[in-house]
C-alpha positions as CSV (number, residue, x, y, z in Angstrom):
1,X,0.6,-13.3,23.6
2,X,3.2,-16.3,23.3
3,X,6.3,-15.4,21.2
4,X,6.2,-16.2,17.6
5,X,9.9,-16.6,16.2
6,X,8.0,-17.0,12.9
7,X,6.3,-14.1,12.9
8,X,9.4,-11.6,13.1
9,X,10.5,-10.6,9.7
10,X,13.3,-8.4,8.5
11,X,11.7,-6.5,5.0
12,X,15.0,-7.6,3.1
13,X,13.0,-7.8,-0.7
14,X,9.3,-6.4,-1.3
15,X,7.1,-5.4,-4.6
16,X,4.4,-3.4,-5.1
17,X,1.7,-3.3,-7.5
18,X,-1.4,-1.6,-8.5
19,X,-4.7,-2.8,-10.8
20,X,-7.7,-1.0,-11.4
21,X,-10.0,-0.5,-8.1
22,X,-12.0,-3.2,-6.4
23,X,-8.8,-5.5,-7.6
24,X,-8.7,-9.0,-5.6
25,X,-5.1,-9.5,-4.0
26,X,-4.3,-13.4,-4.4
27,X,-5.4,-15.2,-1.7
28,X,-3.0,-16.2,1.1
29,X,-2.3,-19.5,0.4
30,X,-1.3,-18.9,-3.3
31,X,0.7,-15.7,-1.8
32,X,3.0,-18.6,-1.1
33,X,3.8,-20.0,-4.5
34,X,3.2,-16.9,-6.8
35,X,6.2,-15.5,-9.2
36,X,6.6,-11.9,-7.2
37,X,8.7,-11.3,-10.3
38,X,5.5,-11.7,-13.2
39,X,2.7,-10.5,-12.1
40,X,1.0,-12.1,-15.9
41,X,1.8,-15.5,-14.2
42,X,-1.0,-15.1,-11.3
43,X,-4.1,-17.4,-12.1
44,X,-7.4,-15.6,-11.2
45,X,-6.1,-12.5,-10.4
46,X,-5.4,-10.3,-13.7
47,X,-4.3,-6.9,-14.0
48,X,-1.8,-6.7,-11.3
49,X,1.4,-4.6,-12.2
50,X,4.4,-3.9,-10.8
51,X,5.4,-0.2,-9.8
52,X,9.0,-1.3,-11.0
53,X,12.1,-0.5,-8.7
54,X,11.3,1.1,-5.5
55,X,13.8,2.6,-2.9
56,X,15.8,0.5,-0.9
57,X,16.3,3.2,1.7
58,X,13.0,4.3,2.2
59,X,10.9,1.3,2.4
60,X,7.3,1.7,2.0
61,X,5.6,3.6,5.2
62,X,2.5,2.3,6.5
63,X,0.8,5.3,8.5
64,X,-2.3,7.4,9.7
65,X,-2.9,10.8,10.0
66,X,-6.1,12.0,12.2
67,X,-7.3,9.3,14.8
68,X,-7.5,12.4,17.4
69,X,-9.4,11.3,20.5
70,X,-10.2,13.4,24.0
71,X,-11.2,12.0,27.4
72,X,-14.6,13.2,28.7
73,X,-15.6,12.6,31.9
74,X,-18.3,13.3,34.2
75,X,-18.6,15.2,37.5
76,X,-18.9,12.3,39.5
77,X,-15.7,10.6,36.8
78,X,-13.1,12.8,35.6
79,X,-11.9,10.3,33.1
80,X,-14.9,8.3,31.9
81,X,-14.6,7.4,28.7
82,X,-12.2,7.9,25.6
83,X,-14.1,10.0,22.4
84,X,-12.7,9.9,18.9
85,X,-12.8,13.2,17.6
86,X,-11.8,12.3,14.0
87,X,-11.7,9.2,12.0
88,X,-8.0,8.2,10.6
89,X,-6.7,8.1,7.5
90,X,-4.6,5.2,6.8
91,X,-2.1,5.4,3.9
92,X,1.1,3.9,2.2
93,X,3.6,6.0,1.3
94,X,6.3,4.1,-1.8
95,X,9.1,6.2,-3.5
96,X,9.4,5.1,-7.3
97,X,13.1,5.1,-8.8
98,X,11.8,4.0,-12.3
99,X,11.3,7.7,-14.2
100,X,9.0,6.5,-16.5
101,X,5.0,7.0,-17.6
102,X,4.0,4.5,-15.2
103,X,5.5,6.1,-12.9
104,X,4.9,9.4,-13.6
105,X,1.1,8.2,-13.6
106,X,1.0,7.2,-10.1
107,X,3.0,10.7,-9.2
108,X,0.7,13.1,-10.7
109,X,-2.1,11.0,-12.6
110,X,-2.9,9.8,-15.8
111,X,-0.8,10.8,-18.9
112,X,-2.6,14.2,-20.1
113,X,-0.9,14.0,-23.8
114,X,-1.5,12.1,-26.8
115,X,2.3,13.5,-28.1
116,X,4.7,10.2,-29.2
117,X,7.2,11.5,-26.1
118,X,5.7,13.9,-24.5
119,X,4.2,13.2,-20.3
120,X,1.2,15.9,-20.1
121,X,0.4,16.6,-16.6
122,X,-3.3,17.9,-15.7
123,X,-3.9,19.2,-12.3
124,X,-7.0,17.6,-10.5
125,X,-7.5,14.2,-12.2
126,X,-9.1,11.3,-10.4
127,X,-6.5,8.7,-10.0
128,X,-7.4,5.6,-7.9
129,X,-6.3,2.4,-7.7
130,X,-5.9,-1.0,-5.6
131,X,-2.8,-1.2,-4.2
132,X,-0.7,-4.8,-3.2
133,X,2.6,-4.6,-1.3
134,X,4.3,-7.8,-0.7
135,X,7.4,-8.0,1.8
136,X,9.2,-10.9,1.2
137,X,11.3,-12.5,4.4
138,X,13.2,-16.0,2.7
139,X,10.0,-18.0,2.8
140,X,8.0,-15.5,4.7
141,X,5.6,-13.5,2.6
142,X,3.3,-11.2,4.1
143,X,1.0,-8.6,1.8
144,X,-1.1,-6.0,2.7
145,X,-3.5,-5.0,0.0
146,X,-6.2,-2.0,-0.2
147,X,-9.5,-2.2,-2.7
148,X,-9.0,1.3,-3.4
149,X,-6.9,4.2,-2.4
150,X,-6.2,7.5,-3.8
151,X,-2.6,8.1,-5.5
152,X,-1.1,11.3,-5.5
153,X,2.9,12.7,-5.3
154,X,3.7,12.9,-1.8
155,X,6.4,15.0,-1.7
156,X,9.1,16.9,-3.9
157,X,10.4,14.4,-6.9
158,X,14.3,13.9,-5.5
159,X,17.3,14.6,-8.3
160,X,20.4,13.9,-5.9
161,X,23.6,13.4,-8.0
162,X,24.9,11.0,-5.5
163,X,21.9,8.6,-5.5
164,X,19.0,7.6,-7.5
165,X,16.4,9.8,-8.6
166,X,12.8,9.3,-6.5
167,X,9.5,10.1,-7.1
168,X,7.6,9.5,-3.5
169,X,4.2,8.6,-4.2
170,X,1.3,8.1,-1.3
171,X,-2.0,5.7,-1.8
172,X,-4.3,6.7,0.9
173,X,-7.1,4.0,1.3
174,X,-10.3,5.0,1.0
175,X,-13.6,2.9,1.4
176,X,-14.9,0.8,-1.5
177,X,-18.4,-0.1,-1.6
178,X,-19.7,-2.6,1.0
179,X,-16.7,-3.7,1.8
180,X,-15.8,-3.7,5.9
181,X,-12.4,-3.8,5.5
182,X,-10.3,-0.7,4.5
183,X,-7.3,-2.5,4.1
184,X,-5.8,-6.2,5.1
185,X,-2.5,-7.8,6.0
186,X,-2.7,-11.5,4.2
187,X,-0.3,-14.6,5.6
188,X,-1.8,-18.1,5.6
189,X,0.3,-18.7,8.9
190,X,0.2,-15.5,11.0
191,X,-3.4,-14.7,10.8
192,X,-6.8,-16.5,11.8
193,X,-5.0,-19.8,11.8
194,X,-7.0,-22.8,12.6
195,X,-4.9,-24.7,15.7
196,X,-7.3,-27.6,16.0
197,X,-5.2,-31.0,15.5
């Protein structure tokens, strides 16, 4: 692999965003011109929100849990051949600053009350989504989008008096209908690029 000074990116400003599952991401050309900012502006690819203001400290986390393996061998081979004991689960963890019903949605699922002012929380809802995070480098743009994934609270909702309040949120991706990929990383430049002259 030849170095790529292009390809090294420093996540200085990102969004993310969430639509209803099975949710195109834009493609990776118009990644390139889109407003980041308005969402509403994106032609061809409707319902994409923004989770609002997202921590600065703790960028999003892409990670895996499982993906456990052990090496068999036989008697004439002690180390033959690599088994994976357990499929991987492949998430992304965000933490929300915006305290609001949006967010409070993605935290513990949808709104549970009909109240004017009241956030009703119900244990055990289904709350999935498709997921688009976009890391923006000056004129580097790279997203990473999921079909679907399952949103849940990750951890404890943070009330620090010397910072901003957090709710950390996790979308772990799960497989959406015929689709082959669970998740993709979009760039027109970084990724099957076509070097013919």
């Amino acid at each position: 692999m030849s170095e790529n000074d292009d390809a090294v990116l420093t996540a200085a400003v990102g969004y993310v965003y969430t639509n209803a599952v099975g949710s195109a991401a834009p493609s990776a050309a118009l990644l390139k011109t889109i407003n980041l900012r308005d969402p509403s502006t994106w032609t061809g690819f409707t319902g994409w929100t923004s989770v609002g203001h997202t921590s600065r400290g703790t960028l999003p986390e892409f990670g895996f849990e499982g993906d456990g393996s052990e090496i068999k061998g036989s008697w004439q081979k002690k180390k033959l051949r690599e088994i994976s004991t357990e499929d991987p689960i492949d998430y992304v963890t965000v933490v929300l600053h915006q305290f609001d019903e949006k967010s409070l949605e993605l935290y513990y699922g949808p709104n549970d009350s009909d109240v004017e002012g009241e956030f009703g929380v119900k244990i055990g809802q289904l709350n999935e989504k498709s997921v688009f995070v976009v890391i923006e480098d000056g004129d580097l743009r790279l997203g990473h989008h999921a079909l679907k994934s399952s949103v849940k609270r990750d951890e404890a909702i943070e009330l620090p008096i010397d910072d901003l309040a957090a709710l950390p949120v996790r979308f772990t991706y799960l497989d959406y209908e015929d689709e082959t990929s669970l998740f993709k990383w979009i760039n027109e430049d970084l990724f099957n690029v076509d070097l013919t002259p």
